[in-house]
C-alpha positions as CSV (number, residue, x, y, z in Angstrom):
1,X,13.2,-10.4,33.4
2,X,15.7,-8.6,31.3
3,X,17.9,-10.9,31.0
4,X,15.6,-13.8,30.5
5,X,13.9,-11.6,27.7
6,X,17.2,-10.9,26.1
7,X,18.0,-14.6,26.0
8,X,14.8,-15.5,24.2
9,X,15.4,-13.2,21.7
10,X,18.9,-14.7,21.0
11,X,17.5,-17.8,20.4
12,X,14.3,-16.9,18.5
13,X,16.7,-14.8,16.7
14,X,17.9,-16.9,13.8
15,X,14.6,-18.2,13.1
16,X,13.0,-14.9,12.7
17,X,15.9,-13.3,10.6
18,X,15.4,-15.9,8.5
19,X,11.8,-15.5,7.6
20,X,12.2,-11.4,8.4
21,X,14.9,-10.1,6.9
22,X,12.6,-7.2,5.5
23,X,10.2,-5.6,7.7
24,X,7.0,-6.7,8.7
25,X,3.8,-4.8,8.7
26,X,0.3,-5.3,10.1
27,X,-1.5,-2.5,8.1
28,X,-0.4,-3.7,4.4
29,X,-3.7,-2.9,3.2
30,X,-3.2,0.8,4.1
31,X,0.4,0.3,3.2
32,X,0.4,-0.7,0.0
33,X,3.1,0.9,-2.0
34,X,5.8,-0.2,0.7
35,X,4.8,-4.3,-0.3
36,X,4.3,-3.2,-4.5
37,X,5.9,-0.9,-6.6
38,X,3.5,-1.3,-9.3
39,X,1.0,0.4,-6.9
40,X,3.0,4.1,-7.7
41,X,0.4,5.9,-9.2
42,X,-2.6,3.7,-8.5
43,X,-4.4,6.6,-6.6
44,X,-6.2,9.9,-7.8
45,X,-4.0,12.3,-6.2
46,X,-0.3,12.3,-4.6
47,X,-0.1,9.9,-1.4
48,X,2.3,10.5,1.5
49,X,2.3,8.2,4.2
50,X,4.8,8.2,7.4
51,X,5.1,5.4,9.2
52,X,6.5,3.6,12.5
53,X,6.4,0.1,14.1
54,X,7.6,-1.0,17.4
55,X,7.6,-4.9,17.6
56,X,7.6,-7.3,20.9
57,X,7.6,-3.8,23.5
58,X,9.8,-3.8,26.6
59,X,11.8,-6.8,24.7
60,X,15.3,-5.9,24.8
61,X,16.7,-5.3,21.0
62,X,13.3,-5.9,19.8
63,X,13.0,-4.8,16.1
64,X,11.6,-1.1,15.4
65,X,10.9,0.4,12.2
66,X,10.1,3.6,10.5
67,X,9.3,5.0,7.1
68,X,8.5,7.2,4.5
69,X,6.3,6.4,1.5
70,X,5.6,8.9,-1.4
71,X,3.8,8.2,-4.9
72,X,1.4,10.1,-7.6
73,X,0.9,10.0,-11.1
74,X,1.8,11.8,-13.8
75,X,-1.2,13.2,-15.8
76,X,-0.9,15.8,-19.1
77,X,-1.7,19.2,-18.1
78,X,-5.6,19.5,-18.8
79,X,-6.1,15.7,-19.4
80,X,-7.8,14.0,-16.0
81,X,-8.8,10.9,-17.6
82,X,-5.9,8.6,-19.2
83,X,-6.2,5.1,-20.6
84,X,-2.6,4.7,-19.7
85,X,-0.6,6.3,-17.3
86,X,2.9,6.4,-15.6
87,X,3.1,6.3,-11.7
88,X,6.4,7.3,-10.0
89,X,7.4,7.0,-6.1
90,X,10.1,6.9,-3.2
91,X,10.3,4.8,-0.9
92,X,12.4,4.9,2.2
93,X,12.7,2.8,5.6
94,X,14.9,2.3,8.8
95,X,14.3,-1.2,10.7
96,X,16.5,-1.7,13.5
97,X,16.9,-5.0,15.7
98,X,19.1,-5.3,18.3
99,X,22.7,-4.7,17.2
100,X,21.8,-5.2,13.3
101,X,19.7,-3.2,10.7
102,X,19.1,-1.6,7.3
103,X,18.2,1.5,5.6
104,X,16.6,1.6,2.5
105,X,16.6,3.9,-0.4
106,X,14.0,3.2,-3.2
107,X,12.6,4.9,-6.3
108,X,9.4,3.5,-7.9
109,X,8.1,3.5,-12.0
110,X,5.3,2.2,-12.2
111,X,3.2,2.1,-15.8
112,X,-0.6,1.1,-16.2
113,X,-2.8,-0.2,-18.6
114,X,-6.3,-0.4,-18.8
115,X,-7.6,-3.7,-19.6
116,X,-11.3,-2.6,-20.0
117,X,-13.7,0.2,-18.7
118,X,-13.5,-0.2,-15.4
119,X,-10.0,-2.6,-14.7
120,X,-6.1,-1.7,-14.6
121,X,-3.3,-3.4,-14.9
122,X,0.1,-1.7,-13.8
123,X,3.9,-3.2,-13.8
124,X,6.7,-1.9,-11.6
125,X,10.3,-1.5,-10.3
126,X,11.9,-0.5,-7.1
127,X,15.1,0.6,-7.9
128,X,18.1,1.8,-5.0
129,X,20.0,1.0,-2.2
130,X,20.0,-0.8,0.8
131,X,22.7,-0.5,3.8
132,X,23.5,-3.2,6.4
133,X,24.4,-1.6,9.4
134,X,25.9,-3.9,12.7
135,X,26.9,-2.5,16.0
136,X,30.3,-4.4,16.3
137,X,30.8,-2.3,19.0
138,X,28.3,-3.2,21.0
139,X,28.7,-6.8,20.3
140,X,30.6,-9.1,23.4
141,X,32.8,-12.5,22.1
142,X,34.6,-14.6,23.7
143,X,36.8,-14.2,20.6
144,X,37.3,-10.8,19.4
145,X,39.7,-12.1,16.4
146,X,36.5,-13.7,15.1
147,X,36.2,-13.1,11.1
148,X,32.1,-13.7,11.2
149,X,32.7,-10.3,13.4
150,X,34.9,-7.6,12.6
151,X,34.9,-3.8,11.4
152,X,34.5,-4.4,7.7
153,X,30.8,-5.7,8.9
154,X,29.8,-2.5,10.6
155,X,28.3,-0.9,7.4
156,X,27.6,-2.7,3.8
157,X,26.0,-0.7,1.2
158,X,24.7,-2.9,-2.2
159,X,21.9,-2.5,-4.9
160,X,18.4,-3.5,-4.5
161,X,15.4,-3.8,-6.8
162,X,12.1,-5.3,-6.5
163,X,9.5,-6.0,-9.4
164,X,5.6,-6.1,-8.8
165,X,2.5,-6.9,-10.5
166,X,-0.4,-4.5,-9.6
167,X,-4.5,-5.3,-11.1
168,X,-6.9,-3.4,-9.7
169,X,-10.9,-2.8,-10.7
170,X,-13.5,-0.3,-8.4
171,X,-13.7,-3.5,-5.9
172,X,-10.7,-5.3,-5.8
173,X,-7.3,-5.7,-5.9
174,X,-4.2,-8.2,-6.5
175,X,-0.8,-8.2,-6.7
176,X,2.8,-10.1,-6.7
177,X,5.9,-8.8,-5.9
178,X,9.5,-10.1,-4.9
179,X,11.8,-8.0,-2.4
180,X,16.0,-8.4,-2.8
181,X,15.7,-10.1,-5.9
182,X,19.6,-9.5,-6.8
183,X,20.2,-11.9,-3.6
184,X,23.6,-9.9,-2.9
185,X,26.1,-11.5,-1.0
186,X,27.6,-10.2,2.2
187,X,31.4,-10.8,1.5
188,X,32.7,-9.6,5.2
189,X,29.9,-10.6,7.0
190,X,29.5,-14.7,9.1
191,X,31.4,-16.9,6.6
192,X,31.1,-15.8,3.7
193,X,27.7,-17.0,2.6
194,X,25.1,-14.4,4.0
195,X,22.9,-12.7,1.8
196,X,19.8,-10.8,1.0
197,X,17.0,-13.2,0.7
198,X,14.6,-13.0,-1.9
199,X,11.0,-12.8,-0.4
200,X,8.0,-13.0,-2.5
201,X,4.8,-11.6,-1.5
202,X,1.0,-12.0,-2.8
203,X,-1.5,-9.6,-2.1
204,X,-4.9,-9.3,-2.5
205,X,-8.3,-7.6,-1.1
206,X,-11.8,-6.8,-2.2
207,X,-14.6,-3.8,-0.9
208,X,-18.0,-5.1,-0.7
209,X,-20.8,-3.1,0.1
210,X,-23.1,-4.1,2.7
211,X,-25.1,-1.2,3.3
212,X,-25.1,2.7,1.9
213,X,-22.2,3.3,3.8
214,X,-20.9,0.3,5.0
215,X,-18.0,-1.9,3.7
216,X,-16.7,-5.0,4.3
217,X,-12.9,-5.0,3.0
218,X,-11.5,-9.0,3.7
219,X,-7.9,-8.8,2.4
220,X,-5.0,-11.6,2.8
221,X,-1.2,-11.3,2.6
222,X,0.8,-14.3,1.6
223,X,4.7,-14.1,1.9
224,X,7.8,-16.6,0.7
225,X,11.3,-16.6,2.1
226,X,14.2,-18.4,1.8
227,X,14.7,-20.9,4.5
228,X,11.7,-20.0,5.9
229,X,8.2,-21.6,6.4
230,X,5.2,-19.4,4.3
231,X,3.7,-16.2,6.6
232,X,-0.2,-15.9,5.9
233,X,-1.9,-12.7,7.2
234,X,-5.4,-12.3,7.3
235,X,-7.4,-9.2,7.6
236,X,-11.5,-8.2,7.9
237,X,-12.5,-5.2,8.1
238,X,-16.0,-2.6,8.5
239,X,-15.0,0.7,7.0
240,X,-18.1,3.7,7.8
241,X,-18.8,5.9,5.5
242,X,-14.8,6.3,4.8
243,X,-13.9,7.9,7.7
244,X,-13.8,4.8,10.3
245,X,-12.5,1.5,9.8
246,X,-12.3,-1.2,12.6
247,X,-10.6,-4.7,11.9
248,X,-9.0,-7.7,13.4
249,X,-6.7,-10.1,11.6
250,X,-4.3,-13.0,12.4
251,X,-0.8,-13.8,11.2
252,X,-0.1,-17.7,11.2
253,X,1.9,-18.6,14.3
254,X,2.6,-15.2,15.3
255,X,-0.1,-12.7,16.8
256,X,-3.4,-11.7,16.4
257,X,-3.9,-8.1,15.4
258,X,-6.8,-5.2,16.1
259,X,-7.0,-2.2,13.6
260,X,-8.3,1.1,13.6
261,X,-7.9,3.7,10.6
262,X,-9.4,7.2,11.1
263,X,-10.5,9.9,8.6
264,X,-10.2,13.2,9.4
265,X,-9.7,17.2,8.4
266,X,-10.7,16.0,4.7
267,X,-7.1,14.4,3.6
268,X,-6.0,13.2,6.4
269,X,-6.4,9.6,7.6
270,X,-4.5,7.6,10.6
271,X,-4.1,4.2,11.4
272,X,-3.2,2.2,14.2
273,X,-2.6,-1.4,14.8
274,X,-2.2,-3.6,17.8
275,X,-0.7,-7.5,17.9
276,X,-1.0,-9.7,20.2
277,X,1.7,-12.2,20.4
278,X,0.5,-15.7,20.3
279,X,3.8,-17.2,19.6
280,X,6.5,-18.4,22.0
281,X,7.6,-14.5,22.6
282,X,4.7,-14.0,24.1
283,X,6.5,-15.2,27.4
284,X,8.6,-11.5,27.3
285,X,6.6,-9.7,25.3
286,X,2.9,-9.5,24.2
287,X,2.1,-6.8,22.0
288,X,3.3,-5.0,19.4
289,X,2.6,-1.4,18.2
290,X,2.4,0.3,14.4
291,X,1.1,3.8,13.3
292,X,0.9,5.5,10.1
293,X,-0.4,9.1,9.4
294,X,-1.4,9.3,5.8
295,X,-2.0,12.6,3.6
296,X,-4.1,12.4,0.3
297,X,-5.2,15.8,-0.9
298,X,-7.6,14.3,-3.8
299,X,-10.0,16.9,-5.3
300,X,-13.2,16.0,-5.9
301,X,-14.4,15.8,-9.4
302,X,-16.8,14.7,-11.8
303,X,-16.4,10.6,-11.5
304,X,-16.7,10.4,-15.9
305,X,-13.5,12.9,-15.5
306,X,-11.5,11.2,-13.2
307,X,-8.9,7.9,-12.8
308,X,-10.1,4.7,-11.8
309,X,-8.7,4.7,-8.3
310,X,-7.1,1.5,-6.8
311,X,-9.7,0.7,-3.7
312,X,-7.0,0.0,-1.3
313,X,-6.5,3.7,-1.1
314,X,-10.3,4.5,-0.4
């Protein structure tokens, strides 16, 4: 089964790389910041969220990814309410699959406006670096003089930014943002024509209240790659009294996907999600795992004194 398993990810390989070469998450809604820079600052308090994913389980080489997300705003000393206001974050990830993967190292500046009592408009940058990392040792030719393989490949560090649009009301939210935008090229790496790919990636969600302490959140996630057919997620969720939120969603041609998100010891929340692979896969693996522990220690305050909060971090 192991071998069969690590054939089909050979093949499947290319196709994915191509429409994946940044990680993929099921819980974008309750991860935000790591899809949108312009969301830095968006919440009421500073937001910490830790994160890990393990795709395609007991799949040989099957990608796995963890990360760290961090962002607040800055506020003058005495003044809780702000027309305008500067958000600033960091944001850092490790995605590993099979023999290849990146780190990432990103700082966020993000600056809102308000457009009218109760809607926000914020612009924003990820700025860093990302490093390619491949296993050449690990890695069996039948050429070992090959160029698309050698030493020089084992670790590529270049400069990475990503722009974002953020609006966001009491309800809803949308945004745009585009990942590798530089589209750096890999100079020791295949033949001389790999690079970062630019993906794009549309957001958007809205809270509506179906009862005193019921909400409905429906969200959708629309993503653009090079070479690379368009990836459509779709989420609905029930959120209780904001301390329990079930959901199930579907990403086109891939899985379909149960969520959980759980509130507890006042800032704390966690969130789980589970896929099930629909797609060919499926065959050597069926599932796919993602958690993310999230820490928001927001004081409670008179609502004419405070920030209008995004909703996706309600």
């Amino acid at each position: 089964m192991r071998i069969r398993s690590s054939i089909l990810l050979l093949l499947l390989l290319p196709l994915v790389g191509s429409a994946q070469q940044i990680a993929q998450y099921t819980q974008y809604v309750f991860n935000q910041f790591a899809i949108n820079p312009a969301v830095a600052g968006s919440a009421d308090c500073l937001d910490l969220r830790l994160g890990y994913r393990q795709q395609w389980v007991g799949l040989p080489g099957a990608p796995t990814t963890g990360w760290v997300t961090m962002h607040g705003v800055i506020r003058a000393k005495g003044k809780p309410f702000q027309a305008n206001k500067h958000g600033v974050g960091l944001f850092v990830e490790a995605d590993d699959a099979g023999n290849l993967g990146y780190t990432g190292f990103h700082l966020a500046y993000a600056y809102h406006i308000q457009m009218s009592r109760n809607f926000f408009t914020s612009v924003g940058l990820f700025a860093g670096m990302r490093q390619i990392k491949l296993a050449v040792g690990d890695i069996t030719l039948q050429d070992y003089s090959d160029d698309a393989v050698n030493s020089k490949a084992a670790a590529i560090i270049a400069p990475d930014i990503a722009p974002g649009v953020w609006v966001y009301g009491k309800r809803g939210w949308a945004g745009v943002s585009i990942h590798q935008v530089l589209g750096n090229k890999f100079k020791n790496v295949g033949a001389g024509n790999s690079r970062f790919a630019r993906h794009l990636m549309l957001s958007a969600g809205y809270r509506y209240k179906v009862g005193r302490k019921t909400i409905f959140i429906p969200t959708g996630l629309l993503k653009f790659a090079a070479g690379a057919p368009p990836a459509f997620d779709v989420n609905g969720m029930i959120e209780w009294n904001k301390v329990l939120t079930l959901g199930v969603g579907y990403r086109a041609g891939d899985a379909f996907t149960a969520l959980l998100k759980i509130g507890f010891l006042k800032f704390f929340q966690l969130g789980y999600s589970y896929d099930i692979t629909t797609s060919k896969l499926r065959v050597a693996s069926s599932n796919t795992h993602e958690l993310i522990l999230a820490i928001t220690p927001c004081r409670k305050g008179s609502a004419s004194k405070r920030m209008i909060s995004c909703p996706a971090f309600e």
